[in-house]
PDB file of N, H, CA, C and O in Angstrom:
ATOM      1  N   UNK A   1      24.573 -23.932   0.397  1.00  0.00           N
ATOM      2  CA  UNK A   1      23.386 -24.198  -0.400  1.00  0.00           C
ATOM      3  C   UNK A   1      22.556 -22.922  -0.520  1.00  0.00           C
ATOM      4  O   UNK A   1      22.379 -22.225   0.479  1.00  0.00           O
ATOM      5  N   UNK A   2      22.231 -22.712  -1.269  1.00  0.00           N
ATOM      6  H   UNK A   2      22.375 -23.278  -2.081  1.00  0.00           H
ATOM      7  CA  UNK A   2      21.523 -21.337  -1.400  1.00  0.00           C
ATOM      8  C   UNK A   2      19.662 -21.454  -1.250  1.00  0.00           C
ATOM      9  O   UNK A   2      19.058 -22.427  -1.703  1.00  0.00           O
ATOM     10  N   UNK A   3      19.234 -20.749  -0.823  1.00  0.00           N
ATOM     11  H   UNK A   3      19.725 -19.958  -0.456  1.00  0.00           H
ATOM     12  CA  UNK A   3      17.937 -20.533  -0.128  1.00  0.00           C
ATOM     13  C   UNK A   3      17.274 -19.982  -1.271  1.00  0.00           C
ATOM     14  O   UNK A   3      16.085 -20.201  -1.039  1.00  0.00           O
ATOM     15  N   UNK A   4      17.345 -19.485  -2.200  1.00  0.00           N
ATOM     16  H   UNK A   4      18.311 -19.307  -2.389  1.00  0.00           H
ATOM     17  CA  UNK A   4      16.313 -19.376  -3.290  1.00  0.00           C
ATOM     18  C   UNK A   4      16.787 -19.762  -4.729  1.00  0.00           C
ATOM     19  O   UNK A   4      17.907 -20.021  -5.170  1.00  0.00           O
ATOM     20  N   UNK A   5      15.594 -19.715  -5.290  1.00  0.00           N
ATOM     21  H   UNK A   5      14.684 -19.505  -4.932  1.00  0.00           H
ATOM     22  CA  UNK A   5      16.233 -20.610  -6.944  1.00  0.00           C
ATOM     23  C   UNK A   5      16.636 -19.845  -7.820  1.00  0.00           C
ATOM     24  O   UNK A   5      16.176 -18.732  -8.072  1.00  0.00           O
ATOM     25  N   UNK A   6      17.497 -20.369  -8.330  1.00  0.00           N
ATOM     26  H   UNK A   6      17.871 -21.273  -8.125  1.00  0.00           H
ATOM     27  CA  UNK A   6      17.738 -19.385  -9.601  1.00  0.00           C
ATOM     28  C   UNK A   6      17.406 -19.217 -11.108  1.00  0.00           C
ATOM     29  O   UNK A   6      17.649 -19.951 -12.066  1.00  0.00           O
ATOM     30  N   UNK A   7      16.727 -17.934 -11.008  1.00  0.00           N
ATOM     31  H   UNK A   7      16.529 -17.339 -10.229  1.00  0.00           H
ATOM     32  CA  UNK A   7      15.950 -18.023 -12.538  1.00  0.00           C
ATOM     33  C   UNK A   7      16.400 -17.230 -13.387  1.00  0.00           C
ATOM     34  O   UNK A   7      17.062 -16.207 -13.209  1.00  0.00           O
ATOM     35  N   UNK A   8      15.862 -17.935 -14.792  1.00  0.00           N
ATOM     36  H   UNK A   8      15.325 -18.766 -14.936  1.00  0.00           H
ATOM     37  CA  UNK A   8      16.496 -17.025 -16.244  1.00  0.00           C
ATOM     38  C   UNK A   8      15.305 -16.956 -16.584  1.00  0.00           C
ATOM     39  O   UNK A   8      14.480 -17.869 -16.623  1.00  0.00           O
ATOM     40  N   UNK A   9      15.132 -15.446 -16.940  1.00  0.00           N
ATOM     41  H   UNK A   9      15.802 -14.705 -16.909  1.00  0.00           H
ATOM     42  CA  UNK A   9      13.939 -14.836 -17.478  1.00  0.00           C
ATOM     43  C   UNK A   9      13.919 -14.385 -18.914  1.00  0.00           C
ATOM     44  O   UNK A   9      14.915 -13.701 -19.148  1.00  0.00           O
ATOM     45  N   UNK A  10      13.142 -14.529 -19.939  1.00  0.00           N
ATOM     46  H   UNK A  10      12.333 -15.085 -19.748  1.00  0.00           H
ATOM     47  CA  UNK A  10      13.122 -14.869 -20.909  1.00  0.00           C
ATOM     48  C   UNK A  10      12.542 -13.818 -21.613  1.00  0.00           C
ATOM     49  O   UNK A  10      11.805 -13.427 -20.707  1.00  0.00           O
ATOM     50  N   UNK A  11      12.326 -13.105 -22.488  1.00  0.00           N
ATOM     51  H   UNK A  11      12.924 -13.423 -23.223  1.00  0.00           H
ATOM     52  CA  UNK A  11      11.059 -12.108 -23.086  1.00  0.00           C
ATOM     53  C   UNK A  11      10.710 -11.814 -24.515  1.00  0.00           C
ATOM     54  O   UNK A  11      11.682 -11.777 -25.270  1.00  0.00           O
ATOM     55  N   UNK A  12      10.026 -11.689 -24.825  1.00  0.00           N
ATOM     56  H   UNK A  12       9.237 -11.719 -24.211  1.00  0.00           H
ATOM     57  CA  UNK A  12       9.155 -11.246 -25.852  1.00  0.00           C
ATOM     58  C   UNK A  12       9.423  -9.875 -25.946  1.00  0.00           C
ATOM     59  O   UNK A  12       9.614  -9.160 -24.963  1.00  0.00           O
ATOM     60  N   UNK A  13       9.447  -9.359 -27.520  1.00  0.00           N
ATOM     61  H   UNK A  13       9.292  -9.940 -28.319  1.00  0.00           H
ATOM     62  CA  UNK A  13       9.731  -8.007 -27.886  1.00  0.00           C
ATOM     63  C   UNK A  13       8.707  -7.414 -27.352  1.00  0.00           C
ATOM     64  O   UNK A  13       9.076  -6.303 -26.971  1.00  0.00           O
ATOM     65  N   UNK A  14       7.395  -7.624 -27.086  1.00  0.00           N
ATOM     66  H   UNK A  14       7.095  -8.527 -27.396  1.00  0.00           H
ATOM     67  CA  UNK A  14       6.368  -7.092 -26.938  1.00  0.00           C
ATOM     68  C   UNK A  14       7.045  -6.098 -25.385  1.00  0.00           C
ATOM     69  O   UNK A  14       7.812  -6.215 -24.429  1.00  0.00           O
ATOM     70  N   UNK A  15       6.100  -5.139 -26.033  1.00  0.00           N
ATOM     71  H   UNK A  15       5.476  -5.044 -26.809  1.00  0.00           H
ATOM     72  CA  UNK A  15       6.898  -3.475 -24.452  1.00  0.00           C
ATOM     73  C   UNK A  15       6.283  -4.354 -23.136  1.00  0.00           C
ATOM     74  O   UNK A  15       7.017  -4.341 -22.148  1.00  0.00           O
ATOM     75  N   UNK A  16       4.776  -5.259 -22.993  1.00  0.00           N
ATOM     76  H   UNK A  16       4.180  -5.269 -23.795  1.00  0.00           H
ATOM     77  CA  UNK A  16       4.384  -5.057 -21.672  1.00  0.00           C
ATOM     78  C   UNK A  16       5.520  -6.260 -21.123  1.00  0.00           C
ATOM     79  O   UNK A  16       5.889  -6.134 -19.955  1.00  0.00           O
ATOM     80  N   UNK A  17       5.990  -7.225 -21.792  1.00  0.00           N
ATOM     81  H   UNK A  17       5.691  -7.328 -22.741  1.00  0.00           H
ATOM     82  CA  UNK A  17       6.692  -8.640 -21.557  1.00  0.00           C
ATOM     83  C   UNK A  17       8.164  -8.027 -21.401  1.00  0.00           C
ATOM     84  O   UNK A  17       8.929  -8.833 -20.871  1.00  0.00           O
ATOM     85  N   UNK A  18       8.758  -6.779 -21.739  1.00  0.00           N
ATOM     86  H   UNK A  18       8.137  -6.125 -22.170  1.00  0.00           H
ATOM     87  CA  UNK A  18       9.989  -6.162 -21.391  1.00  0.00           C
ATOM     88  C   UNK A  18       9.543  -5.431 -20.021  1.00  0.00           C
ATOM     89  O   UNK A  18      10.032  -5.793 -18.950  1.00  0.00           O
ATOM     90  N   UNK A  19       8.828  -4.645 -20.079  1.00  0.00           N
ATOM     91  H   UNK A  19       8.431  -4.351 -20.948  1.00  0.00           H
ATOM     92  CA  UNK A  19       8.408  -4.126 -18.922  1.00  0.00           C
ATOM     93  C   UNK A  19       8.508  -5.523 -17.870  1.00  0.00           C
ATOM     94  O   UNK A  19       9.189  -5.597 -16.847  1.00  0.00           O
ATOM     95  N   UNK A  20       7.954  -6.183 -18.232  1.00  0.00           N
ATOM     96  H   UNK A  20       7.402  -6.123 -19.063  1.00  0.00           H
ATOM     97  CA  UNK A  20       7.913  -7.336 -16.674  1.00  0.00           C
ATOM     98  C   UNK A  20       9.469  -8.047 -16.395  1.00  0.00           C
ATOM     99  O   UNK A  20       9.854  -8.451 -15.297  1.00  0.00           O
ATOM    100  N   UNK A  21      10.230  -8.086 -17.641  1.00  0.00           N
ATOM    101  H   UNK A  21       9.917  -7.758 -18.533  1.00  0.00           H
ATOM    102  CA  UNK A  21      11.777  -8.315 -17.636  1.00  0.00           C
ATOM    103  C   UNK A  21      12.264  -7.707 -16.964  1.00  0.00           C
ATOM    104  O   UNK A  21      12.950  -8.232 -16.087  1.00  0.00           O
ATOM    105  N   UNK A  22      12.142  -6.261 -17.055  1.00  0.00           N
ATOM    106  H   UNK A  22      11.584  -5.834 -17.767  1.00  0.00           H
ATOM    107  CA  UNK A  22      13.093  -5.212 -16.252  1.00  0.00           C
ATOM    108  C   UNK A  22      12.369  -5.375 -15.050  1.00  0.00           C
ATOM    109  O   UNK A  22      13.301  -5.235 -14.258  1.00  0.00           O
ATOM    110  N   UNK A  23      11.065  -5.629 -14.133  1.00  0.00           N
ATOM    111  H   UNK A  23      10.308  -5.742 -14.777  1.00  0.00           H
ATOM    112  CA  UNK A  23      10.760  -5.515 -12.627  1.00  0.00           C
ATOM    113  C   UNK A  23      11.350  -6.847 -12.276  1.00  0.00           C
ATOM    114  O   UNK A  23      12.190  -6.819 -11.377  1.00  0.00           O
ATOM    115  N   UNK A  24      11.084  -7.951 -12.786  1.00  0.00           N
ATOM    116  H   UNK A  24      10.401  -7.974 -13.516  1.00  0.00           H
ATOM    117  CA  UNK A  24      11.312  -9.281 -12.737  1.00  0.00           C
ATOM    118  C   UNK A  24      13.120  -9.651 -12.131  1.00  0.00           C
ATOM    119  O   UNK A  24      13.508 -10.150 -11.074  1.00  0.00           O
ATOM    120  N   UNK A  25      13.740  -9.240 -13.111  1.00  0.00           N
ATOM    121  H   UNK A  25      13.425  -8.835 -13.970  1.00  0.00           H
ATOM    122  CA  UNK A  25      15.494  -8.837 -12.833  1.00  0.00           C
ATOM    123  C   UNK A  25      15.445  -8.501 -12.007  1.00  0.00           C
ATOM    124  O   UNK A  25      15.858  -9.246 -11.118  1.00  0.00           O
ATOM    125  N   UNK A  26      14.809  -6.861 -11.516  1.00  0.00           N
ATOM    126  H   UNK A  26      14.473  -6.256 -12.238  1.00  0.00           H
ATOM    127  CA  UNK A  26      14.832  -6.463 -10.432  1.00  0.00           C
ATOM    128  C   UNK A  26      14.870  -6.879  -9.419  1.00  0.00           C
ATOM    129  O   UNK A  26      15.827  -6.757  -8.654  1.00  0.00           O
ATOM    130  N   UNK A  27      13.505  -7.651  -9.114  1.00  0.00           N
ATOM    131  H   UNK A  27      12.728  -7.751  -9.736  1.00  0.00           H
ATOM    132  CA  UNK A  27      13.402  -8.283  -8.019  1.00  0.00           C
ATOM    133  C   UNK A  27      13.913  -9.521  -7.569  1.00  0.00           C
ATOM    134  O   UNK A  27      13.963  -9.951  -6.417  1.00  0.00           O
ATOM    135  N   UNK A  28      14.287 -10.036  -8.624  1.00  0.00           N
ATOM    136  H   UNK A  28      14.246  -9.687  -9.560  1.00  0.00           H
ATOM    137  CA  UNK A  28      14.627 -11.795  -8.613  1.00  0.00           C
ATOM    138  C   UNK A  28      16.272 -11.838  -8.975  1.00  0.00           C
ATOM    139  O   UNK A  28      16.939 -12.614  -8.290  1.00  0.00           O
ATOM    140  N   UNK A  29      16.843 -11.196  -9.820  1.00  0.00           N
ATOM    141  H   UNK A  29      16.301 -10.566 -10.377  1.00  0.00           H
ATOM    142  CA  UNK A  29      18.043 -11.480 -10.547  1.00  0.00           C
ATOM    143  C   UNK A  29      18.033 -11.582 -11.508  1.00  0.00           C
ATOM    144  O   UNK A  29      17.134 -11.009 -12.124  1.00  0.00           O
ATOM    145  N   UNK A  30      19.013 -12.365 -12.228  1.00  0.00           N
ATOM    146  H   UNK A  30      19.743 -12.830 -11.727  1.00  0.00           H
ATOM    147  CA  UNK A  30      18.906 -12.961 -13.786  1.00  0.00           C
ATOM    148  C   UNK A  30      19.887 -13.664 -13.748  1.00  0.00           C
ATOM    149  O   UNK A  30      21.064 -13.365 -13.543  1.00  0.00           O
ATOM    150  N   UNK A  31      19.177 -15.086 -14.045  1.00  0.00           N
ATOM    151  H   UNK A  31      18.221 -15.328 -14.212  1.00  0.00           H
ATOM    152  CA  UNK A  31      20.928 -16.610 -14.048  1.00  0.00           C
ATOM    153  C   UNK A  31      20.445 -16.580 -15.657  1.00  0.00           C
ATOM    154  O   UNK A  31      19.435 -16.248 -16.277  1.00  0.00           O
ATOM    155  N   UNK A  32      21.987 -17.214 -16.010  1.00  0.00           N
ATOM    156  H   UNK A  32      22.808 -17.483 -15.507  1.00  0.00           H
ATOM    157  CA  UNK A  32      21.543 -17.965 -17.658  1.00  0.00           C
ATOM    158  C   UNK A  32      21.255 -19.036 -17.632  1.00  0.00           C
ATOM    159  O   UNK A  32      21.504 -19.735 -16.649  1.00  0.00           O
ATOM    160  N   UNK A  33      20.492 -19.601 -18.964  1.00  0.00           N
ATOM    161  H   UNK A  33      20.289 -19.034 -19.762  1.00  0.00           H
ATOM    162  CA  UNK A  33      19.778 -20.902 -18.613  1.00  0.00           C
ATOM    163  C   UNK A  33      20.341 -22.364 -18.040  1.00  0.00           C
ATOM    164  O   UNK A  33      19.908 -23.393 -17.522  1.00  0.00           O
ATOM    165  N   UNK A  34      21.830 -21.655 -18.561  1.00  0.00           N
ATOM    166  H   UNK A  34      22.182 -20.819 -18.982  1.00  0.00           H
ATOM    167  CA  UNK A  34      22.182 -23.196 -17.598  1.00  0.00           C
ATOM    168  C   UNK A  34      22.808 -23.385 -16.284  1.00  0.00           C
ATOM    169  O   UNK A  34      23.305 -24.372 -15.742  1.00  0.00           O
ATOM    170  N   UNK A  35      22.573 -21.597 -15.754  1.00  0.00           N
ATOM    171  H   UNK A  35      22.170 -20.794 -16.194  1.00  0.00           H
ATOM    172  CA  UNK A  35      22.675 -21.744 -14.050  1.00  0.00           C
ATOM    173  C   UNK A  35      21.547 -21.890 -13.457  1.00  0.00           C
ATOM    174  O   UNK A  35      21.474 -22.473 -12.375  1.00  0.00           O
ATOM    175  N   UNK A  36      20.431 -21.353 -14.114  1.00  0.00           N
ATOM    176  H   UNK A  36      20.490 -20.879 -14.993  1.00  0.00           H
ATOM    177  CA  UNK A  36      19.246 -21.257 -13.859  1.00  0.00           C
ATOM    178  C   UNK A  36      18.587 -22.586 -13.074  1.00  0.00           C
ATOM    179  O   UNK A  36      19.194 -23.622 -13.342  1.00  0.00           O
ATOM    180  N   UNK A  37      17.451 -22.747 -12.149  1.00  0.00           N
ATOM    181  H   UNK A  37      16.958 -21.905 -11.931  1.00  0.00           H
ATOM    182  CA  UNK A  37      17.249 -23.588 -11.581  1.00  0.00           C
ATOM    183  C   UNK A  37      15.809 -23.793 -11.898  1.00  0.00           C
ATOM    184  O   UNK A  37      15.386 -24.934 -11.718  1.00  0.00           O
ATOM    185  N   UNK A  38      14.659 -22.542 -12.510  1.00  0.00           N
ATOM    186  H   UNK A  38      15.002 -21.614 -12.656  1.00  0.00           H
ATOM    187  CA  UNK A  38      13.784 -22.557 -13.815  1.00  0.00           C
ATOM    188  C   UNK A  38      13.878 -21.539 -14.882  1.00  0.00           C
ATOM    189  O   UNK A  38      14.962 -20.969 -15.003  1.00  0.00           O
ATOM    190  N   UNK A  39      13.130 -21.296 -15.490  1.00  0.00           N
ATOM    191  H   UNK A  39      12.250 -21.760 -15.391  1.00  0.00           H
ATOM    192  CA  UNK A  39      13.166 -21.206 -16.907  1.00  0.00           C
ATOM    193  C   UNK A  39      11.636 -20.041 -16.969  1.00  0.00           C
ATOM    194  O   UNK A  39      10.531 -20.580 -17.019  1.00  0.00           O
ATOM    195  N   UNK A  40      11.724 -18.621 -16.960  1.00  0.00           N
ATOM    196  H   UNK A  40      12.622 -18.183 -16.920  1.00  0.00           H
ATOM    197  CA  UNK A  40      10.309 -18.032 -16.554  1.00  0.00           C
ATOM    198  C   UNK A  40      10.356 -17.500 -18.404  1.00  0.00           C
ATOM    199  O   UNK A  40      11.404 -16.991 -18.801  1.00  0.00           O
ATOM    200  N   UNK A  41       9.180 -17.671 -19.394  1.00  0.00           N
ATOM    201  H   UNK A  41       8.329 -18.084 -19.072  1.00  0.00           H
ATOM    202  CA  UNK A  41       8.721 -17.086 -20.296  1.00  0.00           C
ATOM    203  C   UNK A  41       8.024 -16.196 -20.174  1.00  0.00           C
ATOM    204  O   UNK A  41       6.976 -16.452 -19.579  1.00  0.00           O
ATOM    205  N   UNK A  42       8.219 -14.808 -20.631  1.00  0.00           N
ATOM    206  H   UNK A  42       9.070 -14.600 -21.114  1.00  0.00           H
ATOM    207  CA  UNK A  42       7.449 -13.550 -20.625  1.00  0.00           C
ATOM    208  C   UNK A  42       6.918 -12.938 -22.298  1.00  0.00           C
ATOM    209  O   UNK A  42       7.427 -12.169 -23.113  1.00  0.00           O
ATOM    210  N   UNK A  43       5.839 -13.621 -22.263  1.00  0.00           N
ATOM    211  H   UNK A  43       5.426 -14.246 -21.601  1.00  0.00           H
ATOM    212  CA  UNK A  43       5.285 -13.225 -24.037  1.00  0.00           C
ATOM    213  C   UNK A  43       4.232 -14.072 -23.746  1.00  0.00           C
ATOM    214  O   UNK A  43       3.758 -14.480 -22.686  1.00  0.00           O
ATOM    215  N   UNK A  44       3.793 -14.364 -25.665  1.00  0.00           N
ATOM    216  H   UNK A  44       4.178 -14.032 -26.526  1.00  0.00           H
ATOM    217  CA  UNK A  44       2.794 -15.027 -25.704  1.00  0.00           C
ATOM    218  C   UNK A  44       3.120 -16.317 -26.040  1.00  0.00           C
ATOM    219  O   UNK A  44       4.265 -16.740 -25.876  1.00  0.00           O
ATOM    220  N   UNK A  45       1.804 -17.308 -26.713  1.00  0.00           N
ATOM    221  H   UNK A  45       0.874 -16.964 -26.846  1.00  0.00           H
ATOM    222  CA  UNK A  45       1.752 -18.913 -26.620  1.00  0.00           C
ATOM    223  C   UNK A  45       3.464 -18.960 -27.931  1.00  0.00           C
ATOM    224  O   UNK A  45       4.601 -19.381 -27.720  1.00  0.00           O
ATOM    225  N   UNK A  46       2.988 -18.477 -28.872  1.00  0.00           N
ATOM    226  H   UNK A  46       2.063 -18.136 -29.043  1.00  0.00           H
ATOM    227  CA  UNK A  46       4.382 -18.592 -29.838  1.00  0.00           C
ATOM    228  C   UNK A  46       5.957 -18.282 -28.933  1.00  0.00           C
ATOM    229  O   UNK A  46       6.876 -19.094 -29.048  1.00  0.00           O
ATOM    230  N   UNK A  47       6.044 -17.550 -28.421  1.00  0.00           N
ATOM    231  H   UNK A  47       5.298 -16.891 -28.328  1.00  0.00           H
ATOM    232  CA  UNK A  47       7.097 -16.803 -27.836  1.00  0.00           C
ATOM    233  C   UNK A  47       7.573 -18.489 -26.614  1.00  0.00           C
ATOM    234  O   UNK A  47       8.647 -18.964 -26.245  1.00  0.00           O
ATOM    235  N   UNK A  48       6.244 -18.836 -26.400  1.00  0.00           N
ATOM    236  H   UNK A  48       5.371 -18.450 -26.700  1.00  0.00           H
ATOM    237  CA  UNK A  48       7.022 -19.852 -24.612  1.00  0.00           C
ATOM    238  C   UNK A  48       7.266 -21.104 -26.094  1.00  0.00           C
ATOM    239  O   UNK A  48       8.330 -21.723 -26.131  1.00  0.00           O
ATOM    240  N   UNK A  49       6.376 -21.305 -27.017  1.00  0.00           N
ATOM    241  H   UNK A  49       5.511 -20.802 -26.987  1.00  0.00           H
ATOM    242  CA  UNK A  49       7.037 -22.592 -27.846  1.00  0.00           C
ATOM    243  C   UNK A  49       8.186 -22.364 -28.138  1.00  0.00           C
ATOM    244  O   UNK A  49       8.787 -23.413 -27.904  1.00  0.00           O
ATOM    245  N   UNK A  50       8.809 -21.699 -28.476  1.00  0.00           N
ATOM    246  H   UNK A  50       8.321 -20.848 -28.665  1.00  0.00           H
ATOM    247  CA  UNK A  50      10.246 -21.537 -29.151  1.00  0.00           C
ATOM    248  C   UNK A  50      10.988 -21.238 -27.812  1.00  0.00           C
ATOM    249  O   UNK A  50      12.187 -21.510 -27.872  1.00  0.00           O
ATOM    250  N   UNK A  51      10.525 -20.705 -26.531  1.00  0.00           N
ATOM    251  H   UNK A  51       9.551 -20.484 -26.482  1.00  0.00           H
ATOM    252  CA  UNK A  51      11.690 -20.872 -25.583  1.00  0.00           C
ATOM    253  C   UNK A  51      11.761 -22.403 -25.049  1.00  0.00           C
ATOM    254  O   UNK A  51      12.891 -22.839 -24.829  1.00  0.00           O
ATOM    255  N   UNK A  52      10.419 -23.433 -24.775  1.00  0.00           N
ATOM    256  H   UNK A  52       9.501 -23.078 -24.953  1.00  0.00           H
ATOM    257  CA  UNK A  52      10.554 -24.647 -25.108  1.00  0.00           C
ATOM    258  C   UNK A  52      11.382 -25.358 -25.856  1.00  0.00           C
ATOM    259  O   UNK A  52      12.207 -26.110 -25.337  1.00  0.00           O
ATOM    260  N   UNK A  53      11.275 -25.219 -27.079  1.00  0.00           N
ATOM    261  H   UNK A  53      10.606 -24.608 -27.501  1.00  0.00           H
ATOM    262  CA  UNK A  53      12.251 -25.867 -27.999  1.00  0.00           C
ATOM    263  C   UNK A  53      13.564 -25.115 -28.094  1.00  0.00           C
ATOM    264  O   UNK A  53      14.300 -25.411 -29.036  1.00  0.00           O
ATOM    265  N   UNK A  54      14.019 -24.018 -27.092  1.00  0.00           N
ATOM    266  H   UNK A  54      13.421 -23.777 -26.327  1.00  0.00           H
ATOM    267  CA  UNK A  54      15.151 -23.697 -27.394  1.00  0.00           C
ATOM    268  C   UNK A  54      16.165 -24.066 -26.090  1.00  0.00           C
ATOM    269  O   UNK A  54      17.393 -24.009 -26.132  1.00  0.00           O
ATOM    270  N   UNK A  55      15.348 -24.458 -24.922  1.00  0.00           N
ATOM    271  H   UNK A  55      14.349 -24.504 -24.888  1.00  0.00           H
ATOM    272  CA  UNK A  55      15.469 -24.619 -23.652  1.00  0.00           C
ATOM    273  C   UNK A  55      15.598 -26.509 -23.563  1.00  0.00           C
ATOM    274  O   UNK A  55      16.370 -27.110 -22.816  1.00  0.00           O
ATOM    275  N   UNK A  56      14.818 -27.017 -24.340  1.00  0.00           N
ATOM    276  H   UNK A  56      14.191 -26.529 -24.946  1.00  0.00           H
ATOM    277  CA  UNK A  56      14.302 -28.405 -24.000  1.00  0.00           C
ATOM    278  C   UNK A  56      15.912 -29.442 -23.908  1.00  0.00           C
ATOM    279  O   UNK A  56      15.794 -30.550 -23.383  1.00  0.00           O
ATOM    280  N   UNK A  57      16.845 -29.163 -24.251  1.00  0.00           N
ATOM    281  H   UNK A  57      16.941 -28.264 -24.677  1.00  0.00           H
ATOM    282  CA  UNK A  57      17.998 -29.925 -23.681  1.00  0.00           C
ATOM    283  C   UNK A  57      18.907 -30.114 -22.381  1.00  0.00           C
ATOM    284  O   UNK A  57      19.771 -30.921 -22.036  1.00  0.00           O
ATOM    285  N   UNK A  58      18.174 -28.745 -21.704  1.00  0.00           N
ATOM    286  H   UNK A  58      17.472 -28.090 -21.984  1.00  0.00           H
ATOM    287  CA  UNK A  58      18.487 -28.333 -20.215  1.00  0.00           C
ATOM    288  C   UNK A  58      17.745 -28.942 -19.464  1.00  0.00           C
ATOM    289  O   UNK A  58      18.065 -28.803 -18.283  1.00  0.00           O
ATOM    290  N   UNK A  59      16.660 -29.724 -19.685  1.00  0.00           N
ATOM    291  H   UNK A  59      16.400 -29.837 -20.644  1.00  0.00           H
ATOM    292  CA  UNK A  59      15.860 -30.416 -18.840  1.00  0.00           C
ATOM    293  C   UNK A  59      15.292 -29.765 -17.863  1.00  0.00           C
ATOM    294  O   UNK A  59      15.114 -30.378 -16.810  1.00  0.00           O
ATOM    295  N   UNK A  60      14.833 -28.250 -17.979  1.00  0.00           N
ATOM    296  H   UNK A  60      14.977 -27.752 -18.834  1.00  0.00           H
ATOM    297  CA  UNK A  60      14.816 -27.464 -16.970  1.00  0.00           C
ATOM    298  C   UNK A  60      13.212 -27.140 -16.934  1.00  0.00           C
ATOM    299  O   UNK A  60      12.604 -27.037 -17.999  1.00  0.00           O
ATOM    300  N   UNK A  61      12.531 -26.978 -15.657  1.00  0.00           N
ATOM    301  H   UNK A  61      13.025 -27.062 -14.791  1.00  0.00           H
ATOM    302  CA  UNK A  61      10.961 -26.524 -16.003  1.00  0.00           C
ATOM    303  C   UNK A  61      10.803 -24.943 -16.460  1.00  0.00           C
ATOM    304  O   UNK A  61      11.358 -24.103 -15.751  1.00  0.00           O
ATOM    305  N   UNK A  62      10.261 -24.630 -17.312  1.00  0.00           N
ATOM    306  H   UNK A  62       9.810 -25.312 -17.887  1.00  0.00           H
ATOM    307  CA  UNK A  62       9.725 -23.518 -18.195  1.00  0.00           C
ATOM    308  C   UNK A  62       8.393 -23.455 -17.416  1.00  0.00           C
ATOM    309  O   UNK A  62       7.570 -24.362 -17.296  1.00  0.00           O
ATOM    310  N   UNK A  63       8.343 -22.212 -16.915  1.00  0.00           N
ATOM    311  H   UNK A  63       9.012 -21.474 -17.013  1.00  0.00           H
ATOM    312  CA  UNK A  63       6.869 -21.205 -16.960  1.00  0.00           C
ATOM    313  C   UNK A  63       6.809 -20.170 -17.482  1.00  0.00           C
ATOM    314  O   UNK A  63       7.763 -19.395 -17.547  1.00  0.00           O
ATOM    315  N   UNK A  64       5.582 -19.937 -17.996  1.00  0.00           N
ATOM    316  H   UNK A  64       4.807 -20.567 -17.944  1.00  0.00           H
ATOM    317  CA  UNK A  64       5.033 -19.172 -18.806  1.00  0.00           C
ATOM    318  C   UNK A  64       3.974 -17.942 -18.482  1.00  0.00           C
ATOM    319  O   UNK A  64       2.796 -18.160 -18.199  1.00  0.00           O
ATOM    320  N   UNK A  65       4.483 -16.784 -18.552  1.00  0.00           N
ATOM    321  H   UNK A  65       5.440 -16.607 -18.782  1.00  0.00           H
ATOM    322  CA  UNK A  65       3.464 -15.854 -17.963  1.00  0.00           C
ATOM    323  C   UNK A  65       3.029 -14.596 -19.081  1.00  0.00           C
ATOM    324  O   UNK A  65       2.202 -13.743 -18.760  1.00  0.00           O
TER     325      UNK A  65
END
């Protein structure tokens, strides 16, 4: 069983929301969404709706930063 979760990180073209992609990977990894165990959005309010509706059949929780 594995001791931490596994996340797919998501991003926005925007440089500061890539910038947090590349530390984010870094530190955490990167699963795809359907190994993934959540769902992290890096952009703005438009950017997490469409990973919502692009995510929403995985039943998976989406956060948004």
């Amino acid at each position: 069983m594995r001791s931490e979760r596994a996340v797919s990180f998501r991003a926005s073209e925007a440089e500061v929301a890539q910038e947090a992609l590349t530390d984010l990977t870094g530190r955490f990894g990167q699963s795809t969404p359907d190994e993934a165990d959540v769902i992290v959005a890096l952009g703005g309010d438009g950017f997490m709706l469409d990973t919502l509706k692009d995510v929403q059949p995985l039943d998976k929780p989406v956060y948004g930063m």
